[in-house]
VEXDREN-2710 file (C-alpha; in Angstrom, 1 decimal):
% VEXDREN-2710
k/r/px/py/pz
1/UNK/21.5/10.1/-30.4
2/UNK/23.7/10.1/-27.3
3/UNK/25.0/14.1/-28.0
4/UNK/21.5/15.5/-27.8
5/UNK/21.0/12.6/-24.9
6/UNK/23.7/13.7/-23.0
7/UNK/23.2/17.7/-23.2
8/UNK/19.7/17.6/-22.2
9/UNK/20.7/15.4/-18.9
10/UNK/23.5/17.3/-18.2
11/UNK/21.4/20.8/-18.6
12/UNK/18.7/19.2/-16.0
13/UNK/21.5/17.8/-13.5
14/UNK/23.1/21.7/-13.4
15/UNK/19.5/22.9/-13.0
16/UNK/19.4/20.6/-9.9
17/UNK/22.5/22.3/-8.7
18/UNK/21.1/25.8/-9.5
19/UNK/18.1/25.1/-7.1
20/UNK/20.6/24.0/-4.5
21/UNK/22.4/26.9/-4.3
22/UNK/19.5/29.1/-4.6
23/UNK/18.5/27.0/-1.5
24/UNK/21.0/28.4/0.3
25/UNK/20.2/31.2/0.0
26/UNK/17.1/30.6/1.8
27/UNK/14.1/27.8/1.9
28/UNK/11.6/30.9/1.1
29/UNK/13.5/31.7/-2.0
30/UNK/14.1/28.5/-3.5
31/UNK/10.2/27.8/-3.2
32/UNK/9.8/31.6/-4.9
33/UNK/12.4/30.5/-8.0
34/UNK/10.8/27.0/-8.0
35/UNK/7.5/28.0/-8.6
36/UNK/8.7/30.4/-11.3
37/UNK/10.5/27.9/-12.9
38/UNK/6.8/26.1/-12.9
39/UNK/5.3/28.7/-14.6
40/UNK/8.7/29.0/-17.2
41/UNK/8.3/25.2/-17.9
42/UNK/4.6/25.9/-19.0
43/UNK/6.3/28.2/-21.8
44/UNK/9.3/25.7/-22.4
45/UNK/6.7/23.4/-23.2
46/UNK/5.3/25.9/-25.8
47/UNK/8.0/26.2/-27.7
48/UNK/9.1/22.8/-27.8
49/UNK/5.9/21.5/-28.7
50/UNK/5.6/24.0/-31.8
51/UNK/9.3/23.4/-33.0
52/UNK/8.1/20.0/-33.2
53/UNK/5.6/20.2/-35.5
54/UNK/7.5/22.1/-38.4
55/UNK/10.7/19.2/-37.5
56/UNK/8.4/16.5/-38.9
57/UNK/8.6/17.9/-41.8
58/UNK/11.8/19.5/-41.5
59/UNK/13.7/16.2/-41.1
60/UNK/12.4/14.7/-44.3
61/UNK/12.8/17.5/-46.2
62/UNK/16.3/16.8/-45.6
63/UNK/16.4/13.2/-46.0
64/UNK/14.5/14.1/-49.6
65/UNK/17.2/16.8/-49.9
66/UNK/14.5/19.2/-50.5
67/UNK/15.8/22.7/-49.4
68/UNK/12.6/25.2/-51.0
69/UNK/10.9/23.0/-48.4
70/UNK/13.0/23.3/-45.7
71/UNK/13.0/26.8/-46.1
72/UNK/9.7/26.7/-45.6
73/UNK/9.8/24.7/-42.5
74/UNK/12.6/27.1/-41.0
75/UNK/10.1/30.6/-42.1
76/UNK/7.1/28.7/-40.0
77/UNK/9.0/28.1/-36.7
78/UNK/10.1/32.0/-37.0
79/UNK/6.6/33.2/-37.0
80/UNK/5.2/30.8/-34.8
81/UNK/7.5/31.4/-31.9
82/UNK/7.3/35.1/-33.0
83/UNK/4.0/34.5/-31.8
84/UNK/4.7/32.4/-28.3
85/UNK/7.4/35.1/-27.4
86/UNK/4.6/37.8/-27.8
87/UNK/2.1/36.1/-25.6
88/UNK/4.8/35.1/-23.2
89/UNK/5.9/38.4/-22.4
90/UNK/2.4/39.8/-22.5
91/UNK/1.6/37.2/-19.6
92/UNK/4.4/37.2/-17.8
93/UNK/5.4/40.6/-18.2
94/UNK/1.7/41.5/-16.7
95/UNK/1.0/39.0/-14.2
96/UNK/3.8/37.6/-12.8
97/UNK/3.0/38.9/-9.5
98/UNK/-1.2/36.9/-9.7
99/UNK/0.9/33.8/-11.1
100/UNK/3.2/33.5/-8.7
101/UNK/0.4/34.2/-6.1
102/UNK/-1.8/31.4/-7.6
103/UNK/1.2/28.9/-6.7
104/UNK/1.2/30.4/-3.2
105/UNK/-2.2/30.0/-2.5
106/UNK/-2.8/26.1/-3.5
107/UNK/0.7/25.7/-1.3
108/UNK/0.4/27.8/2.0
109/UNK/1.0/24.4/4.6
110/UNK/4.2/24.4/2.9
111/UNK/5.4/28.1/2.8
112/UNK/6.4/29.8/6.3
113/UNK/6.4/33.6/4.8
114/UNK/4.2/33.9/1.5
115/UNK/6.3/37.7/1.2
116/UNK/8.9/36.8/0.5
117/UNK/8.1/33.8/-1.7
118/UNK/5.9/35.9/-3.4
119/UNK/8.6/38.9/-4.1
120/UNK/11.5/36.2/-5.1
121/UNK/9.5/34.7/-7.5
122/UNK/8.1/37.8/-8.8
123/UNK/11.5/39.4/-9.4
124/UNK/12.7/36.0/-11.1
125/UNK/10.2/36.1/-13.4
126/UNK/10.8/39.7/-14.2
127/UNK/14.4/38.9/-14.8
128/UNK/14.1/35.9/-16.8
129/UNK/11.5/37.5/-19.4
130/UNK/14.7/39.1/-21.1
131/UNK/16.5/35.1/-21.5
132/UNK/13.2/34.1/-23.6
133/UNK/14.1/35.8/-26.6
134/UNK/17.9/34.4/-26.7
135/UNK/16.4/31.0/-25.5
136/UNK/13.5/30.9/-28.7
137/UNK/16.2/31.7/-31.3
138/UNK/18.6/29.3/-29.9
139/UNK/15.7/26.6/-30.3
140/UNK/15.0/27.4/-33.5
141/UNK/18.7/27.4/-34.9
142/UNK/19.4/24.3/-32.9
143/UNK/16.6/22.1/-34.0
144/UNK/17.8/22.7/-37.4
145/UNK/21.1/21.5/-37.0
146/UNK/20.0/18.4/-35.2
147/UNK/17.4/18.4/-38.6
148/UNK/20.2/18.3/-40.6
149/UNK/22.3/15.8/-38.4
150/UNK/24.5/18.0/-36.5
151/UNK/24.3/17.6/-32.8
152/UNK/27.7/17.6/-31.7
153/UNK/27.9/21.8/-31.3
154/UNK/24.2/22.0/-30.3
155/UNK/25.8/20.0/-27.2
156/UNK/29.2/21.9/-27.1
157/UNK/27.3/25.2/-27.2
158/UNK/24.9/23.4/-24.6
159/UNK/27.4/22.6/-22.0
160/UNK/29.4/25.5/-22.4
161/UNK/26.4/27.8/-21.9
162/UNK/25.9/25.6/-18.5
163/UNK/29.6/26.5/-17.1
164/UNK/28.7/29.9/-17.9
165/UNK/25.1/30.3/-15.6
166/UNK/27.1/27.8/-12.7
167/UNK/30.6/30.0/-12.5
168/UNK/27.9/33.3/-13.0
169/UNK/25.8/31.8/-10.3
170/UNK/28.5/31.6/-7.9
171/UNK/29.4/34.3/-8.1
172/UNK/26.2/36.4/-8.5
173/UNK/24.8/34.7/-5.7
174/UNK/27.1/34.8/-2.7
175/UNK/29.1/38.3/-4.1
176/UNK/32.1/36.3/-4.8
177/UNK/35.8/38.1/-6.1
178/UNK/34.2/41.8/-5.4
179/UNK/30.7/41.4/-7.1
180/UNK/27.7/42.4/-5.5
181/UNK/25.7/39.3/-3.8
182/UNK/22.4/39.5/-5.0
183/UNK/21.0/36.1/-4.0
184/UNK/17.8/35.1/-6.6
185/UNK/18.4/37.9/-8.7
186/UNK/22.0/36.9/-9.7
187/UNK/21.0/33.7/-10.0
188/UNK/18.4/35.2/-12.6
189/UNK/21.1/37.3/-14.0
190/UNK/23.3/34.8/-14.9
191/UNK/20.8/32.4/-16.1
192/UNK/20.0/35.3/-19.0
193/UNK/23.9/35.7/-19.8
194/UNK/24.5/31.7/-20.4
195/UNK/21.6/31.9/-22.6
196/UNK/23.0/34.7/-24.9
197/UNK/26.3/32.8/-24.7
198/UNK/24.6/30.0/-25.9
199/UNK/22.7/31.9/-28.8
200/UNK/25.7/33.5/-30.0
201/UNK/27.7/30.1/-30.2
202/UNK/24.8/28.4/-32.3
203/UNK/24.2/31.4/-34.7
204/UNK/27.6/32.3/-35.1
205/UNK/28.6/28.8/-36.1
206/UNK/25.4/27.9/-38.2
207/UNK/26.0/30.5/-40.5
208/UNK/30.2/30.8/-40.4
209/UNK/29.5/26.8/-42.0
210/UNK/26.5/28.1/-44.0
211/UNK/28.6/25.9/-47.1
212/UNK/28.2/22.8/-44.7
213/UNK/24.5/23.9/-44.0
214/UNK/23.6/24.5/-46.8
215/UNK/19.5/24.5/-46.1
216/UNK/19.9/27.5/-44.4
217/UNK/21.4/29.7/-47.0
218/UNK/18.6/31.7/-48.3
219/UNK/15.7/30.8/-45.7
220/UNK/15.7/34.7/-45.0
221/UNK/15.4/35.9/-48.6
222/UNK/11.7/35.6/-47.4
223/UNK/10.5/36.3/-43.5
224/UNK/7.2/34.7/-44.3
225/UNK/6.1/30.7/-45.2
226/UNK/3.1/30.6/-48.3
227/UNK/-0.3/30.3/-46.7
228/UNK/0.0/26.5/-48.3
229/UNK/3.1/25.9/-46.1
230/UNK/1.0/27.4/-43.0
231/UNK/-1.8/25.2/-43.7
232/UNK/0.2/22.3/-43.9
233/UNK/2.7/22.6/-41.1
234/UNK/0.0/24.5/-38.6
235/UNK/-2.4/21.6/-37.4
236/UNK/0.9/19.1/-36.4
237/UNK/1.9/22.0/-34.2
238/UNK/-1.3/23.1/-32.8
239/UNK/-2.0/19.3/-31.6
240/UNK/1.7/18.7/-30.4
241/UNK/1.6/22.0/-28.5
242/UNK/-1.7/21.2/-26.7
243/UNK/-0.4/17.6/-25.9
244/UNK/2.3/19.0/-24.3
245/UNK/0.2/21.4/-22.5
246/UNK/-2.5/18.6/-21.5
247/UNK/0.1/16.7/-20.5
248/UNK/1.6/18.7/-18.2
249/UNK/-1.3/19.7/-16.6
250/UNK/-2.5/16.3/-16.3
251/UNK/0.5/15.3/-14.2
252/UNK/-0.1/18.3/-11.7
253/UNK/-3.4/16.8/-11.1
254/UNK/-2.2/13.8/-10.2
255/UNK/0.1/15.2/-7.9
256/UNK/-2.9/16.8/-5.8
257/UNK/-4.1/13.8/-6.1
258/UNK/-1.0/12.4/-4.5
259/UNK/-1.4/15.1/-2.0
260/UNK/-4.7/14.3/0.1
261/UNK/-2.1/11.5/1.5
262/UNK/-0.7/13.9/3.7
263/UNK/2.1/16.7/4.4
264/UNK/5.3/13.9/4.4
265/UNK/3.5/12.4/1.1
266/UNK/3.9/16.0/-0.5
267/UNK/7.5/16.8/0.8
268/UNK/8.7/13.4/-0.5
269/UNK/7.3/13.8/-4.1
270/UNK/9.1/17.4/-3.9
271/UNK/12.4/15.4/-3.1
272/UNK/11.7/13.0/-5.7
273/UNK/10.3/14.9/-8.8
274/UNK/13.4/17.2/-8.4
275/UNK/15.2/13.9/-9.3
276/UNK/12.6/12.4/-11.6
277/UNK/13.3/16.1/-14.1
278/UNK/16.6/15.3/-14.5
279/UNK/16.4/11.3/-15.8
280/UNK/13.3/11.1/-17.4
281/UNK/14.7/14.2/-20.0
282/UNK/16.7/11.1/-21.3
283/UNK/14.1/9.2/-23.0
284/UNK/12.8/12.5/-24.4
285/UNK/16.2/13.1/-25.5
286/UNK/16.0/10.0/-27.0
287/UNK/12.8/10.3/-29.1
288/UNK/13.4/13.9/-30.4
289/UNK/16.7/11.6/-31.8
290/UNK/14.3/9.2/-32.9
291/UNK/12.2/11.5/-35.0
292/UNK/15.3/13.3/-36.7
293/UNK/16.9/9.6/-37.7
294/UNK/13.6/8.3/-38.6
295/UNK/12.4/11.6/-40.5
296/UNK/15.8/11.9/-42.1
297/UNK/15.1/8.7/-43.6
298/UNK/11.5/9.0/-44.3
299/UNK/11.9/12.0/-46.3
300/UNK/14.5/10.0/-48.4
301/UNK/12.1/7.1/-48.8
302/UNK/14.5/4.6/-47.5
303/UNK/11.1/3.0/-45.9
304/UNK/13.3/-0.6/-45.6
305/UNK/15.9/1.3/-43.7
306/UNK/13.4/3.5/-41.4
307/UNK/12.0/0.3/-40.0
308/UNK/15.5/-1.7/-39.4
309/UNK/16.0/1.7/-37.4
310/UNK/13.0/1.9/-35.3
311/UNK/14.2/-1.8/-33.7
312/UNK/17.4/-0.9/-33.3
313/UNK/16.0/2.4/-31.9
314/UNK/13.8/0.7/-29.7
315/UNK/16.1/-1.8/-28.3
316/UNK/19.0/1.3/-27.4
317/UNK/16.0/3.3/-25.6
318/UNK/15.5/0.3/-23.3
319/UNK/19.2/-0.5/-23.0
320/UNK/20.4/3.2/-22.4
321/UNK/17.1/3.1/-19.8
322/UNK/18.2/0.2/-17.7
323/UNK/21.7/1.7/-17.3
324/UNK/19.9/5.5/-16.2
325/UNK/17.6/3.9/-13.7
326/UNK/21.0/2.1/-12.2
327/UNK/22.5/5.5/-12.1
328/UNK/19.1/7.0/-10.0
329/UNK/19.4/4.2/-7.5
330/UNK/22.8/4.7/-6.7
331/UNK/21.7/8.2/-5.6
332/UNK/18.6/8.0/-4.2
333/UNK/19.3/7.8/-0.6
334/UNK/22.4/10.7/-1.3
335/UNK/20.0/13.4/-2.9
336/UNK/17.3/13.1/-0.2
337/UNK/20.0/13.6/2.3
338/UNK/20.8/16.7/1.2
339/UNK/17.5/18.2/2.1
340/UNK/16.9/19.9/5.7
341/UNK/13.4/17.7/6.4
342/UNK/11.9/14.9/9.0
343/UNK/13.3/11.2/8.4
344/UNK/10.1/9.7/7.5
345/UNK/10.2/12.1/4.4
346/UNK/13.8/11.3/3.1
347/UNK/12.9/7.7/3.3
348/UNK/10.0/7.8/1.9
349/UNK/11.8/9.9/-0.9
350/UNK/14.5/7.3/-1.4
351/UNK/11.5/4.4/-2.0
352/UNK/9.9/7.1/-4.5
353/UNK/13.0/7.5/-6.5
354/UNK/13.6/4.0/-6.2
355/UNK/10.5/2.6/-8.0
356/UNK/10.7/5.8/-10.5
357/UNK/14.3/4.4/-11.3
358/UNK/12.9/0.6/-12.2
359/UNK/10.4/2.2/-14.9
360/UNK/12.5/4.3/-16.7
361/UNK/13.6/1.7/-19.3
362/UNK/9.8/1.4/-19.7
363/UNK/9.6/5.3/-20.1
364/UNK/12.8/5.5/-22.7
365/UNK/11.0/2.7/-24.8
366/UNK/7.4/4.4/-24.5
367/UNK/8.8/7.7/-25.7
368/UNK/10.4/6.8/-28.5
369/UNK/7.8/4.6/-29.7
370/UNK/5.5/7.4/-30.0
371/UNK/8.0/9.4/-31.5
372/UNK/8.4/6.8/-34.3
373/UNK/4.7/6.8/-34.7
374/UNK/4.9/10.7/-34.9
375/UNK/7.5/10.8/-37.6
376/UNK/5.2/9.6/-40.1
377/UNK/3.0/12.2/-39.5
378/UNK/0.7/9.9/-36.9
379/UNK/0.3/12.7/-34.6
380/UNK/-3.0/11.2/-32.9
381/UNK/-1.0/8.2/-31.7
382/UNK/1.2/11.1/-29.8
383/UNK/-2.0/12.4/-28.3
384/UNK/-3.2/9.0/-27.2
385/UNK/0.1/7.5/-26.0
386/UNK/0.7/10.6/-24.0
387/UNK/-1.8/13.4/-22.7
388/UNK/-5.2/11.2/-23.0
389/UNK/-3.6/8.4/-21.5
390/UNK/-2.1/10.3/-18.9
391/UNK/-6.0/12.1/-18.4
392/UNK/-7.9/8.7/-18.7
393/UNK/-6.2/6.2/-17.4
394/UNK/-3.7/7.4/-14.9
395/UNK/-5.1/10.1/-13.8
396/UNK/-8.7/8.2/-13.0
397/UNK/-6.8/5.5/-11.2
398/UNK/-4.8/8.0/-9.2
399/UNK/-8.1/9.8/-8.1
400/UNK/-9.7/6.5/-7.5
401/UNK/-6.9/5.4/-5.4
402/UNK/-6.6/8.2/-3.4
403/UNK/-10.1/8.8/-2.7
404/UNK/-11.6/5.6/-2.2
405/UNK/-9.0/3.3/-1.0
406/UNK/-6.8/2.8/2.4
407/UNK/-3.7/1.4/0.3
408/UNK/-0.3/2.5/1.6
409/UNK/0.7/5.7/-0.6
410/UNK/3.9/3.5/-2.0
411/UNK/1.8/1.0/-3.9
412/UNK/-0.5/3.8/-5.1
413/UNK/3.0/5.0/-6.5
414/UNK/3.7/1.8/-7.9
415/UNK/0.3/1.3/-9.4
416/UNK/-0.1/4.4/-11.5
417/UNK/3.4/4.7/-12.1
418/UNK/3.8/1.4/-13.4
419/UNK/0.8/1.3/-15.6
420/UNK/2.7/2.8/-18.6
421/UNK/3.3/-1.1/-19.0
422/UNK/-0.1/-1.0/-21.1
423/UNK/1.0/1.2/-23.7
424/UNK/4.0/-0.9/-24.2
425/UNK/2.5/-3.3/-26.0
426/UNK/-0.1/-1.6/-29.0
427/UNK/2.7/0.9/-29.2
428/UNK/5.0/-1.7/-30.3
429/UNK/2.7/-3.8/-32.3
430/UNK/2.1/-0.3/-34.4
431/UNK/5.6/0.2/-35.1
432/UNK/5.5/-3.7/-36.1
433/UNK/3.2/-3.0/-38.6
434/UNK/4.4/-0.4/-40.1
435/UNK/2.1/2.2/-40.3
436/UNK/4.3/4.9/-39.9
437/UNK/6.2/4.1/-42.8
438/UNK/4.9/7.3/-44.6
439/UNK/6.7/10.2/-46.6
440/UNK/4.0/13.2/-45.9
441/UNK/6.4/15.7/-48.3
442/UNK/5.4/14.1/-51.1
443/UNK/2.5/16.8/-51.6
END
């Protein structure tokens, strides 16, 4: 668990770095790279949410040592992120500019020169349409190794494609040893190199050790899955691509929410979500390591073993959790410090990431719960642990407790924050009971 753990927080903390030195460059810039990076995450989210489907089935096709039906599995996440690159660079590639200017219009109290927001963002966007391809190929070849229990050179491959984009960015940025400072566009520029570096490392190595991974000699004797293999793989996707989706968007609305508190209300939750990307990829991390251990031994029916795993699973998520929202307290006051804003926001910040810190063990456990539940195929349990939850229940409270109440904007926080608690509880009594325990390959 810890190798795909520790890549995925590492990657976020860089990208927290990368937005700091964009920042230098100018407040007007970073908010024009910010909110491309908004519209990026919307495609991120795409792709992650329809390599997940096929790795259901991926990971116990391995586990029943099954490789015709990996093969499969590896033929459907080529053409379906065939198709998400398409649309992406359809829609970014032809309205980047009315994006970006969406984003400016529900922010203008924030933004002192819209232009220049507007053209940094633009030209970001431009720039980064050429990293998806690299980035979507990477995915798909790194999702299979982790499939097949290899996550050690995922994260080697991972962290060295992160040195790459910070020396690049440096040096792209502020025209360091004779290189032409470019500002957002070299920090573009060398985002799209570390992701080619990273491709090559993952593709290069995946098939030089073809004899060690041996499910993925032969997947492209075919380019295309059967129809059968479409049918079966394509309605996990489509649900686990529009709960990411849902998701997502569901949060954004409760930011607005958020927002009717005021101008030092908005400026905090900046501060603090900027922090909040970076920890809560860990109990993420953990449950996509949840559904590869689980599915892995699913798929070899070990169903005695695959729930002995899910407690021990359960109990690490909430261990490793307590130990990451220690780590977030000891630098919440230091990160909101860093930031050129009023007082009243930095400490209002600091409280933010303070009571964000105390729930992430609740968050590590929550995620890999309903990644347990998922691995047996119980992808409706996803939907209502995550997106319908997050548009019933916290959403509704966080309209009703911004609209219709005078409580103080920090125990608004801690009310819809902490009402996660609730899913605790059904999601472990499912787990309990087993239902998951299910070997969907078998047909």
């Amino acid at each position: 668990m810890m190798p795909i753990v520790l890549q995925q927080f590492i990657t976020q903390f860089v990208g927290l770095i990368d937005n700091l030195m964009v920042g230098v460059v100018g407040n007007d810039e970073m908010i024009g790279v910010s909110l491309a990076n908004q519209i990026l995450f919307v495609f991120f989210l795409a792709v992650f949410g329809s390599l997940s489907g096929a790795s259901i089935f991926a990971t116990q096709y391995f586990g029943a040592q099954d490789k015709k039906g990996y093969h499969e599995a590896f033929r459907f996440k080529l053409l379906i992120e065939f198709f998400i690159i398409a649309i992406s660079l359809f829609v970014i590639g032809f309205f980047a500019k009315d994006l970006i200017g969406a984003f400016i219009s529900s922010q203008e109290e924030d933004i002192s020169n819209p232009t220049i927001v507007l053209e940094s963002g633009t030209n970001y966007l431009y720039i980064s349409l050429i990293g998806i391809i690299p980035f979507v190929i990477k995915e798909i070849y790194a999702t299979s190794l982790r499939e097949m229990k290899e996550t050690m050179f995922p994260m080697i491959s991972g962290l060295v494609a992160i040195g790459v984009n910070l020396i690049l960015n440096y040096l792209l940025i502020f025209g360091k040893f004779g290189l032409p400072e470019l500002g957002i566009i070299g920090a573009a520029i060398a985002t799209v190199i570390s992701r080619f570096v990273e491709l090559f490392m993952v593709v290069i190595y995946a098939h030089v050790k073809q004899e060690k991974f041996i499910f993925l000699k032969g997947a492209y004797r075919k380019l295309l899955p059967k129809f059968s293999s479409i049918k079966k793989f394509i309605s996990q996707t489509l649900l686990l691509t529009t709960n990411e989706f849902m998701w997502s968007l569901g949060l954004t609305l409760i930011v607005r929410c958020y927002s009717t508190k005021g101008l030092d209300v908005v400026g905090a939750l900046n501060i603090c979500n900027t922090v909040n990307n970076v920890f809560l990829t860990v109990g993420q991390s953990l449950g996509n390591a949840t559904a590869i251990i689980i599915g892995n031994l699913l798929g070899a029916s070990l169903l005695t073993e695959a729930k002995e795993t899910s407690y021990k699973v359960l109990f690490s998520s909430f261990i490793i959790g307590i130990f990451v929202g220690l780590l977030m307290i000891s630098i919440s006051t230091l990160v909101p410090s860093i930031y050129n804003t009023s007082e009243a926001i930095k400490s209002l910040a600091t409280d933010l990431i303070i009571i964000s810190a105390i729930c992430i063990p609740l968050y590590a456990f929550n995620c890999v719960t309903y990644f347990i539940l998922r691995s047996g195929g119980k992808i409706i349990y996803t939907l209502l642990f995550d997106s319908i939850f997050v548009w019933v229940v916290k959403l509704s409270l966080a309209f009703i407790l911004t609209s219709f109440t005078s409580f103080n904007f920090l125990l608004i926080y801690i009310f819809v924050y902490g009402i996660d608690i609730i899913k605790a509880f059904p999601g472990y009594i499912l787990v309990d009971k087993g239902i998951w325990l299910k070997k969907i390959i078998e047909n």
